[in-house]
Each structure stands twice: as structure tokens, then as C-alpha cells.
N, C-alpha and C positions, 0 to 999 in steps of 0.2 A: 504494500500500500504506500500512496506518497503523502507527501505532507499537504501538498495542493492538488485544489480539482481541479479536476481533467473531466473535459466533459465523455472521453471515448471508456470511462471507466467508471463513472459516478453513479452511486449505489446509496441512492436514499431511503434504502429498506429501515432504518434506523426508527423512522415515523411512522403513521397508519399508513394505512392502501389507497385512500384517496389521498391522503398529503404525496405521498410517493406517487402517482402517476401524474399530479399537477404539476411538481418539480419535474421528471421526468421530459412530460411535454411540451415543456417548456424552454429544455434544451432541446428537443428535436424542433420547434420551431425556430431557434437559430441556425441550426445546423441545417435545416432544409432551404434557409432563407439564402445560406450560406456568406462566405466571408466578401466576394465580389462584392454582391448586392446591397450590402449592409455598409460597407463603404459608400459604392454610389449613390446609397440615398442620406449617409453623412455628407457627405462631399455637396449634394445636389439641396440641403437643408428639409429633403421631402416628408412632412404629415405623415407619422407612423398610422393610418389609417387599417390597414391590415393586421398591425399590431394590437389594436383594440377591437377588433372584430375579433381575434383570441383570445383576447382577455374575457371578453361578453361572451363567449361563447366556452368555454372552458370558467366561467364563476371563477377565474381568477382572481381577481384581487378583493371578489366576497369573499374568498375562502378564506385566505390569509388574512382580511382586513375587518373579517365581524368577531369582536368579543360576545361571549356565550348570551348574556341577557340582552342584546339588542339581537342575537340570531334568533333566540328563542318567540320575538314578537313577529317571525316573518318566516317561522316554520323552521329555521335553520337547527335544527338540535344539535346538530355535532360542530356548530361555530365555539371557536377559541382564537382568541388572540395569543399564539405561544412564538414566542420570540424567537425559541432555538427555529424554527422552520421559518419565518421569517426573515433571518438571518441568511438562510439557505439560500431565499429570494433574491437578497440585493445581492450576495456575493455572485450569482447568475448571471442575473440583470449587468452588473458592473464588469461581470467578464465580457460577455458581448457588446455592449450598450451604455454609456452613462445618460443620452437620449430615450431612451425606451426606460431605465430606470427612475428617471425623475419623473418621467407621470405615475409612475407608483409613489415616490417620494411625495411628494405633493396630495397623492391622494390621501396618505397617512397625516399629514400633517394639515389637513380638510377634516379629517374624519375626528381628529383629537377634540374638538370643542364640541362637537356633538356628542360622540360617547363620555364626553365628562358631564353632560349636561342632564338636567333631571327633566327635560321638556319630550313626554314621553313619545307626544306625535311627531317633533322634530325626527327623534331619534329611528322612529319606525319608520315616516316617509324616507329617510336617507337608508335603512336597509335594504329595505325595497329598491330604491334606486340602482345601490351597489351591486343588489341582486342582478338588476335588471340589464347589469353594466356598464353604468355610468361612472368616469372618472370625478375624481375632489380637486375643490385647492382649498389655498389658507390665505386669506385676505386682510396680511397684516400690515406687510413695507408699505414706504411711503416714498416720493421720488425724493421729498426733503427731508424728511425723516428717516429715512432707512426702517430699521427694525426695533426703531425705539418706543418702546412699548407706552413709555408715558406721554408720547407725543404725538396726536394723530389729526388730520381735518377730514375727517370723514365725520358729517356732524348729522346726527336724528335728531329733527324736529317736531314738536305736537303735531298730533293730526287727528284731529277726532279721539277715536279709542285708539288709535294708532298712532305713528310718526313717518313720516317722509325722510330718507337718508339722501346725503348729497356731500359729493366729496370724490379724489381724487386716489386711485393707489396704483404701487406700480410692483413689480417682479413680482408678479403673481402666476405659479405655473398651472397650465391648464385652464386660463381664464378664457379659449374661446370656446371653449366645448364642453366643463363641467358641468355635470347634473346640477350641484352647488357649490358655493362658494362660503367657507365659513369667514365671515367680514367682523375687522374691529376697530370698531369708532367710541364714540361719544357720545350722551347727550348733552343736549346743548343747556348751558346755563339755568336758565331761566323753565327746564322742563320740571313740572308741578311735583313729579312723580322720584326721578332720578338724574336731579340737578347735577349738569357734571360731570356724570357717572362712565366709567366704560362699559362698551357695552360688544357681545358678538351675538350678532347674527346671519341667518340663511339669505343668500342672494341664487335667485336664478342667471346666470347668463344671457339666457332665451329671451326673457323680458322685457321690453321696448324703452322701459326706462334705464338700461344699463348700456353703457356706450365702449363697446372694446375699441379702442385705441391703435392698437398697432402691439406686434411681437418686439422687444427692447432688443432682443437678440436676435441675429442667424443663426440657426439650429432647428434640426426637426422638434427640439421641445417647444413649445409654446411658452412664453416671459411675457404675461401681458400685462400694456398698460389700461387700466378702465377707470372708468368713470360713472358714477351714480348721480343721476341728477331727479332731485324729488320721488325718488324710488320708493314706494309702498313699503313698508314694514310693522307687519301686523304684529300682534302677542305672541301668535304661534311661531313666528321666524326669531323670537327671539331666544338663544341661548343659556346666555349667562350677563347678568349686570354688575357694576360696582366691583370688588375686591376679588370675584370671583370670575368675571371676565380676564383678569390681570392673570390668578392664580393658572387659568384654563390656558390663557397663552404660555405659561414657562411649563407646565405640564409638557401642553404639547409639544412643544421644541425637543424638549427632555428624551421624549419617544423618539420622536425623527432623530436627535443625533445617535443613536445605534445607526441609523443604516446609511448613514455617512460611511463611519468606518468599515462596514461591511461593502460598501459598492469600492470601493480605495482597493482593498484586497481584490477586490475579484478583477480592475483593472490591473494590476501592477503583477499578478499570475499568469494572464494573457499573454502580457508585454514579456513578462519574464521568460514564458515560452519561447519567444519570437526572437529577443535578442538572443539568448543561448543557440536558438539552432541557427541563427547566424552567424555567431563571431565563431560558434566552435567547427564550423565549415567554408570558413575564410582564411586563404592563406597572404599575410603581407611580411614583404623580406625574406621570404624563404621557409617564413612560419607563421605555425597556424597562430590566428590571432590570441587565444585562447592559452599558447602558450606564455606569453608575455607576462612577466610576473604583476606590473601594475591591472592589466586587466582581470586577473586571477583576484586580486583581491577586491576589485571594485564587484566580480558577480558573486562573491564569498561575501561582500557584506550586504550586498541586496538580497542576497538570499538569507541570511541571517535575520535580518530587518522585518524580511517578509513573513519569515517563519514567527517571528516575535509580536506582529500585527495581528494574526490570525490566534493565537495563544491568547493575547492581554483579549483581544476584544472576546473571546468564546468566555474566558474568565468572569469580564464586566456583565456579561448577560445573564451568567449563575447570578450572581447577587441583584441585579437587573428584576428576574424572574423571581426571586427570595423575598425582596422588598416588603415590608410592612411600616405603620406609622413605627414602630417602634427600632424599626433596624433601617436607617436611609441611609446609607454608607454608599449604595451607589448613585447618590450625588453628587459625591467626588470621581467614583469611577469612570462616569456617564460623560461628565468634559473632557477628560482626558482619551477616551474611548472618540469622540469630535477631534478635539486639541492637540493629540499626540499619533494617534492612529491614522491622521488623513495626512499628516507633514509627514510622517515617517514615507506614507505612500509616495508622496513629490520627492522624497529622498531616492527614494527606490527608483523610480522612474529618471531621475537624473541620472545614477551608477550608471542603470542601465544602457542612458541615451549617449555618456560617455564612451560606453562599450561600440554600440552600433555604429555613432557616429551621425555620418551624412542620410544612412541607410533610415534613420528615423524622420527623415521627411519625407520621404518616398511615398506617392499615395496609394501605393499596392498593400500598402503595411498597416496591419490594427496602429500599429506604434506610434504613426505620426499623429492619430487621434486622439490616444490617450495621454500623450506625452500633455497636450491643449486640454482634455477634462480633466487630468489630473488636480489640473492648477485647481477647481471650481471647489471642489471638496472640504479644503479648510477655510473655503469662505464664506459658505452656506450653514445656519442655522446658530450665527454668533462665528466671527471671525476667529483665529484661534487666540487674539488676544484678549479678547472677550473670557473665551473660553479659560486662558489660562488664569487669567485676574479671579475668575471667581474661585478656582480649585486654593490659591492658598489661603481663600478660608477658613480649609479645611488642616492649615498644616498646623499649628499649634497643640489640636487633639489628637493629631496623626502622630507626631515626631514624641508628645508626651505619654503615647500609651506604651512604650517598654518600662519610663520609670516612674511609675506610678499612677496614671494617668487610665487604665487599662479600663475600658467597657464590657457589663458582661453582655454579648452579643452571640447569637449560635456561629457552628461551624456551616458554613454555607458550601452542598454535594453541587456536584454536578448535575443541573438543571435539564436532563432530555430529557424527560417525563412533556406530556401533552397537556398540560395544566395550562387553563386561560390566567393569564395575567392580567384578571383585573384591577388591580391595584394600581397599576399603570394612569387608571383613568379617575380615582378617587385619591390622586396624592395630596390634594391640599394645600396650603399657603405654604410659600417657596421662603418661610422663617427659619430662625434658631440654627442656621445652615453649623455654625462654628460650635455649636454643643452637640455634635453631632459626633458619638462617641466609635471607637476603634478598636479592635480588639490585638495584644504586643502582639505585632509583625516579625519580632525579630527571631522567630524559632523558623519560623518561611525560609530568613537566609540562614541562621545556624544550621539546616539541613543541608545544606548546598556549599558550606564553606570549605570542603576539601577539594571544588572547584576552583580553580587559581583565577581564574579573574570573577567569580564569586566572592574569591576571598580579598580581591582588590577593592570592588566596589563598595565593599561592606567598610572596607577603613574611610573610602571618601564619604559613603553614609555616616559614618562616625563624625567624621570631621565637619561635615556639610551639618548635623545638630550642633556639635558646640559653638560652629559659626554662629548660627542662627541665636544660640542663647548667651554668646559672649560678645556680638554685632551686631545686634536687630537693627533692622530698619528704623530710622530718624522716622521723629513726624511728619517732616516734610517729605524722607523717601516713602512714606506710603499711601503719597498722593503723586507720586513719580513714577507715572505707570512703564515707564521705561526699564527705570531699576527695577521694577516690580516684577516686570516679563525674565525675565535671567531669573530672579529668584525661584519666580512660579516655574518654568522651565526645569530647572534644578530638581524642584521638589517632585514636580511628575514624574520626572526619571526614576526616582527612588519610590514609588507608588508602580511606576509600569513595570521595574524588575520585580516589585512582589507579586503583583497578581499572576505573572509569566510560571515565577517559581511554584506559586501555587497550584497552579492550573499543574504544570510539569508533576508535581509531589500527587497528586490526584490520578494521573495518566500513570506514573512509572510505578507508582506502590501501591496501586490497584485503589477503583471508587466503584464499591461493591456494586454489580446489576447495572452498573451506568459504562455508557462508552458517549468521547465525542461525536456529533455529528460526523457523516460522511465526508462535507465539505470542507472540516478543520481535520478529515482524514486520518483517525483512527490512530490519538494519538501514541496507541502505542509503540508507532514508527519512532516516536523520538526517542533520542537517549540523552544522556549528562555531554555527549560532547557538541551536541548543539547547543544545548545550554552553556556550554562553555566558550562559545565560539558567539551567541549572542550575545554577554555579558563583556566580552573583549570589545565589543561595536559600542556597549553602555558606558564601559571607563573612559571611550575616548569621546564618546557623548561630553560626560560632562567634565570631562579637561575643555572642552570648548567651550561649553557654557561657563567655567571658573573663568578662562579668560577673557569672555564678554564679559563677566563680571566685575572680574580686575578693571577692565577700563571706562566702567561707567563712570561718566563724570562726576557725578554724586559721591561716588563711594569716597568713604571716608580710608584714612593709614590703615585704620585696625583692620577694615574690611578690607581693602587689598592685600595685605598678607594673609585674611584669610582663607581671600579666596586662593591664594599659593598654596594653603595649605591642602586645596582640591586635590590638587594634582598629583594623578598616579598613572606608573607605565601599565599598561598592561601585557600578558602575558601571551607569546606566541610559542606554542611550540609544533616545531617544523612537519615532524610526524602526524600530528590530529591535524593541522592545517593541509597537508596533501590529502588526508580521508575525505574531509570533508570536501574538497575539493573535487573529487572524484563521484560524491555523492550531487553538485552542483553540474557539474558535466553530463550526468546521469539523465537529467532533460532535455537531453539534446536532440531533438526529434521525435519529442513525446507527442505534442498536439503541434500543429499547423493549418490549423481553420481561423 
């Protein structure tokens, strides 16, 4: 078995029998579309039209996109929302497609304000819809506001028992064709009822009072810009109001950032395919390219990288799918799973575009695609600055749970079981983020430290807390989102190596009755020397970020020595680095569609 999917080999028997043939058919719908054509209608920006006649005709993205109590009002019994097989979806979708993936993206992040919402007819007319298959969006950007949730002019005014909506929004995907649109404004001032308030509600598309504007992008996605001018909105289109419009928008985002990370991986396995069977069948100077020792190490570390993406993020979705009010740990996991998991992927795709070369503009090639979606990924659903700002407000409970600090919280199994994740949709006010307890991580790497750049990382983890409680941030650094990004940086590093090691400690020493999905491919392939061979790509991780660090203008003397004090070599040895090596050459001609 490998570590990546391959579609000539992919075995989702892991799930039921209808999860398993939707996945299935859905890679034969690529693979019959084939790679020519899938190009020339990137190339040509063409309306996936055919694409949504399979979706509607295959209850694709009902299947995957109705949690059990909204399936149960529209006859769906066996509807769940279960993330491991969703998962399954974007990693698909993002290996052929990040076009044909965002109308799923989209749809999920349309469908969040609805299933959080307690308006029961909303929620039954939008199953039906889904049933009937129709795509979602999420009607939140603004062309001056962006994604800023406190600032919006899309303003509802009285009207009767009603309001008229009128206002302006932009990067809305699937806005010329959604069944609905979940939209979020305001009332206006002076409304009797909910002065001020935000508010989301159902917009039709079809409607005469809604004005599609134009696609902001070329792309077969749809990026619309529209416009509501005096739009009807009755009680029953309404959602959510006041504090709970607010809460229902970061919910949803929350959801959507899994399958960022998950489309990142299933691009940068495609691509991974592509450049390997090319550099390792190219000879320059008399040799094959493959042999060159700079290019040796640049696909040893994208494959590392990559192996390390699909590990953190399968991890993030256990505690993901575990979630209750009482355990919100993947709050922190959930940005960095966005934050860390889609830059890694633009890393990957760099290595690799280094490897290829010229050959990654060629428009015969997935490569010179992905090389251009790759970029989109950490900047969709909170840029990753966004992203990393908010994660260390988790770090003070994180860094103090080995001394004394320590939450009693469960041991969180590997989540393949079919369980709807509802909780997903009844998270609640997005408070208290910083009391949000941890349980000591440091037995995770104590497992692992007879690995030598385990056991290197773990000194700069050492070093990287006494930094932290002998240099904290100035008042002023912690409104200095600049320094703040290196710190946050820093701290994810030491978050993404635990959940890696965890997930690995679950795979190699056995999680009773449980195995990974298919697509994170049966981790029992892995051993300790990938691990080991990951952890050498993390020392020198954050030897870079020490010395972004070092040079922030802000940083004070103390804080520049300590961030010298980051700094550790890591470990090569020549022997595991040719295995491994051999094990990366090993894709050489595996897939070519």
C-alpha cells in the first residue's frame, strides 16, 4: 500500500457501500473525462455543466453534505455528516480539480448557516433542494470589506411583517446558479424589532430582485459579484439574528477550513506524481536528472512534507469529529489544519516546480494548473495570517500543560467510525478560546525521542518555552502582528509535530478495530524513519522561523539571543536518506492521468 492515493488503486471499502460506490464514481468520472479534456476546459474557463448533472444525478453532495436531523425531514435516514469520508471528497476533488472542488466548497460553507439554524422550514426546503441537486454558496465578502464579519452594507429594511434587503457583495462562489444563497447583513438602525443586529438569510439567485454582476475571476468556478436591490425577505428566509448570526458565520468557516487542507493534499499528490515521472526519466549532462544530489533532496523533502500534511490533517479531524462543548481543542487544531497544511502545500509545489523546471508551464501538464490553485488555498476562509494570529491564543495553555497546567480531557481514537458530526453545527459562541484546556503533550515526543531529529526538535521545543516565559512579547509586540506571525509560526510547528507523532503512535502500536482511511492509505505503511526524515524538514523549519525572528525589528537583545538559542543542526544520516530515497523514486510511473 502507499502513502498517497492513486486513483488506479483506491479502495474505499473502509466506509459503507453507498459511501464507497459514490467515492468510487467519482473517480471514474474523472478518469472517463480524462486528463486532455479536463485541461481544455481549465484552459478554455468552461461551466462545469456536466459536472453537476453528476452531482444531481449521483445525490452527490446530499450524501456527503446532509447531517442526520435535516436528512431525517426529507426521508434521508442514512444522512451523516462524517468528516472522515468527506475528507475522502476534497482530497478527490483537489487531485483532479480545485474548479470542480470549490462548488463543493462553497456548497458546504452555504449549507453551515442553515444546519446551525433552528428555522425548521429553512432547513427542510434547503434538503430538498440538495436532494434535488442544487449547489450552495455563502454570502458573506464584501468588495470593501472583505471577510470582515463586523462590517457589512448589505442593509434589511422594514417592510410590512417583512424587510427589503439591498446591498452589495462580492467573491461569492456559485452565485449564478445556487439553489440559495446563505447572505449576511444587517438590520438597519432604526428597525423596531433588531436595531443593528446581524443578520443571515436565504436569497434565491433566480429572483428578479437579485442582480448577478459578473464572474470577478476566469475560471470555470463561478466568483460572483451581486447585488440585492429591495429584495423581499420574509421571517421564513430568515436564519439567524444578532450574536448568533456572528457565532453561525465562524462556525461555518471552522467547517470549511478542513477541506482546504484536504483539496492542498490531493493537488500536490497529483503534481507529485507528475514531476517524479518526469525528472526520474530525464537525462541532463549525461545524467538522469534524479540523480543530482540537490534535486534528491528537494523531492525527499516534498515528499516528506506531503507525507506530514496528510498525517496532521487525518489527526485534526479525530478531535475534529470528538468535539464536544467540553473538549474544543480542535480550535486550535482547525487553523492550523487552514494555516499550516495549505503553505506546506505551496511549499510542496515549489520543491517540486524546482524539480521540473520549464516543464511546469507546459499546458499538457496537471502541473502548470496546480502550480496557479495552489496559491488560492491559504487564502480562502481567513488568510493564513488570520489564521495564525488567532492559534496563539491558544499557546499559553498549550506550552503550560506539561508543568502544571494539564486539562483532564479524554484520549481522543481514531475517528473512522460513521458517526454524524453534529456538533459541528451547534458549536456556539466562538469565547473563552484561551481557557481552553490541553492535555501534557510531552509523553507524544518522549515516545519518539530515540529518533534523532525527534530528539533535536524537542531541545528547540524546550528552548522555544523558556523563550516564551523569559521574552514574552512587549505590549506593544502584541499588537505587532508582524512579530506576532514568527511567533504564531513557531508555535504551530510545535502543535503540527504533535499531532503527526500522535496520529504515527496510533498507526505503528496499533488503534484497536480502527485503521486510516484509504486515502491517508493504511497507515501502517509508515515506519519511524519517515518520521524521522519528517522531523529533519521541522528543525530546519524552525531554524528559519528563529531567524525571521532574530530580525524583527521589534525584537528586543534578550529576544534575539533567544531566538539563537532556536537553533539546531539537524540530523542526516546517509544510509536512511538513500532508503528513503528509493522509496520516493518508487512513484515513478505510478499514475499518469
Amino acid at each position: 500500500m502507499s502513502l498517497l492515493f492513486n486513483p488506479r488503486t483506491y479502495d474505499p471499502s473502509f466506509t459503507d457501500e453507498q459511501t464507497s460506490a459514490k467515492l468510487r464514481a467519482l473517480v471514474g468520472f474523472f478518469e472517463d473525462k480524462g486528463k486532455a479534456q479536463l485541461l481544455a476546459d481549465y484552459d478554455d474557463a468552461s461551466w462545469y455543466d456536466d459536472f453537476l448533472t453528476f452531482v444531481r444525478d449521483n445525490e452527490l453532495f446530499a450524501h456527503f453534505g446532509t447531517p442526520a436531523d435535516a436528512g431525517a425531514a426529507v426521508g434521508r435516514a442514512d444522512a451523516t455528516w462524517d468528516t472522515a469520508t468527506i475528507n475522502e471528497l476534497n482530497e478527490i476533488l483537489g487531485f483532479y480539480s480545485l474548479a470542480h472542488w470549490y462548488a463543493w466548497q462553497v456548497t458546504v460553507l452555504g449549507l453551515g448557516p442553515v444546519w446551525t439554524s433552528a428555522n425548521e422550514g429553512a432547513r427542510t426546503l434547503v434538503a430538498e433542494l440538495l436532494r434535488d441537486g442544487h449547489i450552495f454558496g455563502f454570502g458573506l465578502s464584501e468588495q470593501h470589506h472583505g471577510a470582515d464579519i463586523y462590517s457589512t452594507d448589505m442593509i434589511l429594511n422594514r417592510s410590512g411583517d417583512g424587510w427589503t434587503a439591498s446591498g452589495p457583495k462580492y467573491y461569492i462562489g456559485n452565485g449564478n446558479v445556487a439553489g440559495r444563497l446563505s447572505v449576511f447583513g444587517r438590520f438597519a438602525d432604526d428597525d423596531p424589532e433588531y436595531p443593528g443586529e446581524y443578520v443571515f438569510f436565504l436569497v434565491d439567485t433566480q429572483h428578479t430582485n437579485y442582480e448577478l454582476i459578473k464572474n470577478v475571476v476566469h475560471s470555470q468556478m463561478y466568483v460572483a459579484a451581486f447585488e440585492l436591490d429591495d429584495y423581499p425577505v420574509s421571517r421564513e428566509d430568515i436564519l439567524h439574528t444578532g450574536q448568533a448570526a456572528f457565532d453561525a458565520a465562524l462556525a461555518t468557516v471552522n467547517v470549511g477550513k478542513v477541506n482546504l487542507g484536504w483539496a492542498s493534499i490531493g493537488i500536490c499528490e497529483h503534481s507529485f506524481y507528475e514531476a517524479i515521472t518526469h525528472a526520474n526519466n530525464r537525462v541532463l549532462y549525461g545524467n538522469r536528472v534524479t540523480d543530482f544530489p540537490h534535486v534528491r533532496r528537494m523531492l525527499a523533502d516534498a515528499y516528506a512534507r506531503l507525507i506530514g500534511m496528510k498525517i496532521f490533517a487525518a489527526r485534526s479531524a479525530d478531535y475534529f469529529r470528538s468535539a464536544d462543548a467540553d473538549d474544543r481543542r480542535f480550535l486550535l487544531f482547525n487553523p492550523i489544519t487552514k494555516a499550516k497544511v495549505t503553505s506546506e502545500g505551496e511549499t510542496v509545489i515549489n520543491l517540486l516546480w524546482d524539480v521540473v523546471a520549464a516543464r511546469g508551464f507546459e499546458k499538457d501538464t496537471y502541473f502548470h494548473r496546480a502550480a496557479s490553485e495552489i496559491r488560492a488555498l491559504p487564502k480562502l476562509e481567513g488568510t493564513v495570517h488570520v489564521n495564525i494570529a488567532l492559534v496563539l491564543k491558544f499557546m499559553p495553555a498549550y506550552l503550560g500543560a506539561p508543568h502544571g497546567m494539564a486539562a483532564e480531557v479524554p484520549e481522543i481514537p481514531v475517528r473512522q467510525d460513521s458517526a454524524d458530526d453534529e456538533y459541528l453545527f451547534r458549536q456556539g459562541p466562538a469565547r473563552g478560546l484561551s481557557k481552553i484546556g490541553f492535555s501534557d503533550w510531552r509523553p507524544t515526543f518522549e515516545r519518539y525521542r530515540h529518533l534523532p531529529n525527534v530528539a533535536v526538535f524537542m531541545e528547540q521545543l524546550d528552548a522555544f518555552t523558556e523563550f516564551v516565559m523569559t521574552a514574552p512579547p512587549s505590549k506593544d509586540q502584541q499588537k505587532d502582528l508582524d512579530y506576532l506571525q514568527v511567533l504564531g509560526q513557531l508555535f504551530a510547528q510545535i502543535v503540527y509535530g504533535q499531532l503527526i507523532l500522535e496520529s504515527a503512535g496510533l498507526a505503528l502500536e496499533g488503534a484497536p478495530g480502527d485503521a486510516r482511511p484509504s486515502s491517508v492509505s493504511d497507515l501502517s505503511t509508515l515506519t519511524e524513519a519517515h518520521l524521522d526524515r519528517m522531523f529533519n524538514v521541522f528543525v530546519r523549519d524552525f531554524n528559519d522561523q528563529a531567524t525571521a525572528l532574530y530580525g524583527q525589528a521589534s525584537a528586543t537583545p534578550e529576544q534575539r539571543s533567544g531566538a539563537l538559542g532556536l537553533l539546531r543542526e539537524p540530523v542526516t544520516d546517509h544510509e536512511a536518506e538513500s532508503s528513503f530515497l528509493k522509496e520516493v523514486l518508487s512513484y515513478d510511473g505510478v499514475f499518469e492521468g
